[in-house]
C-alpha positions in Angstrom: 61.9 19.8 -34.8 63.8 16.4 -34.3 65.2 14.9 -31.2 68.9 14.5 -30.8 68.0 10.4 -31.9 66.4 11.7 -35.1 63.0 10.9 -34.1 60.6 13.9 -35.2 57.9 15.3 -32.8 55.3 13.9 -35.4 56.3 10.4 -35.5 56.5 10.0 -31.9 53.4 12.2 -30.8 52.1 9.4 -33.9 53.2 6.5 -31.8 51.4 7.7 -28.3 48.2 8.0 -30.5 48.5 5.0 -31.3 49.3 3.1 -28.2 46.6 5.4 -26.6 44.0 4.7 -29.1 43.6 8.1 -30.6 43.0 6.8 -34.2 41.8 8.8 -36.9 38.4 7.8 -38.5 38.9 7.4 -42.0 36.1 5.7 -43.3 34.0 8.8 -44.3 30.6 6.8 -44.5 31.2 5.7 -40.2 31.3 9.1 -39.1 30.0 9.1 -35.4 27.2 11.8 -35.8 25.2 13.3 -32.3 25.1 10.1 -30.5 29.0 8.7 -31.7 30.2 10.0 -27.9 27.4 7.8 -26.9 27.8 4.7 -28.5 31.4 4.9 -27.7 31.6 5.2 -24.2 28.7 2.5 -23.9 30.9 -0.1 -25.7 33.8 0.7 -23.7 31.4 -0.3 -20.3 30.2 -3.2 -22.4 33.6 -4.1 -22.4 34.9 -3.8 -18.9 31.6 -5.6 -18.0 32.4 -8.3 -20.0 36.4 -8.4 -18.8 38.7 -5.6 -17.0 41.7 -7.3 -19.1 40.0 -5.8 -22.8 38.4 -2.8 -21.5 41.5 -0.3 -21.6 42.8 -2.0 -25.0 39.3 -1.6 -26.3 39.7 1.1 -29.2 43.7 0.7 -29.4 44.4 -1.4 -32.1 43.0 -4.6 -33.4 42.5 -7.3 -30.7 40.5 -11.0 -30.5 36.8 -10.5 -30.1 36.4 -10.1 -26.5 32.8 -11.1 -26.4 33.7 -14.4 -28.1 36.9 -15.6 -26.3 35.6 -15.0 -22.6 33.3 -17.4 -20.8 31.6 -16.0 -18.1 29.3 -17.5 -15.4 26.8 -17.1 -14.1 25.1 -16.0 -17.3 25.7 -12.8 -18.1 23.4 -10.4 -20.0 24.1 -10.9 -23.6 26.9 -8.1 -25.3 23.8 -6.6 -27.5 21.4 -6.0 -24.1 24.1 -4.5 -22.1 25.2 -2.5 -24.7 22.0 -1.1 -25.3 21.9 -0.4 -21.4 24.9 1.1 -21.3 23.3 3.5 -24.0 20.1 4.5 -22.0 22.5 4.7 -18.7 25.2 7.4 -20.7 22.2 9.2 -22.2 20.6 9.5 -18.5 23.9 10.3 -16.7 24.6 13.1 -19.8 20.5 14.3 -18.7 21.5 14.6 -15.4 24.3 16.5 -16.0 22.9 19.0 -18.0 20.0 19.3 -15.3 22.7 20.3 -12.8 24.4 22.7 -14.8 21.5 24.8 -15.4 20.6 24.5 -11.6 23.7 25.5 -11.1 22.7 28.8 -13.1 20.8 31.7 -11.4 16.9 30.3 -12.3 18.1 27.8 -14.0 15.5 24.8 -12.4 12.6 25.3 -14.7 15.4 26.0 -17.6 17.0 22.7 -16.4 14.0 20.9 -17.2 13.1 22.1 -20.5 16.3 21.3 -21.5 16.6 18.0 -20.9 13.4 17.1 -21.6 14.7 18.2 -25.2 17.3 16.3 -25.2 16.0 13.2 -24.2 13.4 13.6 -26.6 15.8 14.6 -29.2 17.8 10.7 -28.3 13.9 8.7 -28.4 13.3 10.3 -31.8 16.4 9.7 -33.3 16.9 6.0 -31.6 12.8 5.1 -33.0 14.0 6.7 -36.2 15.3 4.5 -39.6 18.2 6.2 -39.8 19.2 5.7 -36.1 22.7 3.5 -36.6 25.6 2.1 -34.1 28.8 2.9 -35.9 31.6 1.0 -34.5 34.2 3.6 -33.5 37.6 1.9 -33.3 39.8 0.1 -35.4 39.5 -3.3 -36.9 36.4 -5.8 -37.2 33.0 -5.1 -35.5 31.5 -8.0 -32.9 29.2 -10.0 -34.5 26.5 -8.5 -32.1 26.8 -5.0 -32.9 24.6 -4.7 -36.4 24.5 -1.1 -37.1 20.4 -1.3 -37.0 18.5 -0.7 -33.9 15.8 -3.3 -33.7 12.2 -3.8 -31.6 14.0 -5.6 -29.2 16.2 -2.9 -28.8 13.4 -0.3 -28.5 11.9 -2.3 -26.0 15.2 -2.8 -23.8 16.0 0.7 -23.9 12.4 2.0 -22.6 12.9 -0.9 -19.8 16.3 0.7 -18.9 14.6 4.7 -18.9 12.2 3.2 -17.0 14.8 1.9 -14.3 16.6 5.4 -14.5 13.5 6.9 -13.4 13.1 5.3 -10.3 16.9 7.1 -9.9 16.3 10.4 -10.8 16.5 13.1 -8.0 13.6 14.8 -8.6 10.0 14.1 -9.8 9.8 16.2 -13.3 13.1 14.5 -14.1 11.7 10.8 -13.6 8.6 12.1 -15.3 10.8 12.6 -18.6 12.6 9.1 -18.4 9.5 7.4 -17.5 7.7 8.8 -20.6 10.8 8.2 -22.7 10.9 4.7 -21.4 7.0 4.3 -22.5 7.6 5.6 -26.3 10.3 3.0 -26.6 8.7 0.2 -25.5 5.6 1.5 -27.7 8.0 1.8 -30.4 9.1 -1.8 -30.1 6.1 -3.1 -29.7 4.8 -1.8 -32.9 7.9 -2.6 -34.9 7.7 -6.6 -33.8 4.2 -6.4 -35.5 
């Protein structure tokens, strides 16, 4: 079906994708895998910590490096650390939300619980893990300080930041999971920097 100006319903519901960022992934090798949601959403708060002006282009097309043209003081956290705290924080705030969902179920506390204590788990296994990569989700080049590899210090920054989210957590068993997530990390890292 075409508009009386000719356009067809394709090309323009093409053109909103694109000027909203919906691009297709077609590198096959980059797909996101479990954690893609992740990784996305904790560059786009990378982003719009490190300017409000790049975050809602972030993931729409090709733009300057925003981590390389803006000067910020005082010193900010360096891209890579927040990222990587922007990971632990979306994989805590996801925990959380699964814990009230199943409290939100009849009996669903202990089943809350369980649950997330999986899921967590499942994140520390996979993050400690070789195969563990950041794929960069949007179009055109990747910052400089996003290599696809997680590293020790990465390890150690995330078990800092589930141990932080602990101290948030609403109830005891859930600061109990970050808490020992946070200690496997930093374990982790430690033993990798050796």
């Amino acid at each position: 079906m075409t508009s009386r100006e000719g356009i067809s319903e394709d090309s323009l519901s093409t053109v909103f994708r694109q000027f909203l960022g919906f691009f297709p992934n077609t590198d096959e090798s980059h797909l996101p895998g479990a954690w893609g949601p992740i990784i996305r959403k904790a560059l786009q708060s990378t982003a719009a910590a490190f300017s409000a002006v790049h975050a809602p282009r972030l993931g729409a097309g090709p733009l300057p490096d925003p981590w390389t043209t803006i000067a910020l003081n005082p010193q900010p956290l360096p891209p890579r650390v927040a990222f990587v705290c922007a990971v632990v924080r979306e994989v805590a705030d996801r925990a959380l939300l699964i814990f009230d969902v199943a409290n939100a179920q009849r009996g669903g506390g202990d089943q809350g619980i369980i649950i997330v204590s999986g899921y967590v788990s499942r994140f520390v296994d996979d993050y400690c893990g070789d195969d563990f990569r950041f794929k960069w989700p949007f179009p055109g080049p990747r910052p400089e300080w996003l290599s696809e590899r997680v590293t020790s210090v990465d390890l150690v920054m995330a078990g800092l930041n589930f141990e932080h989210e602990s101290a948030l957590a609403p109830t005891d068993d859930l600061q109990e999971i970050f808490e020992q997530a946070g200690s496997i990390l930093k374990r982790a890292g430690a033993d990798r920097m050796r």
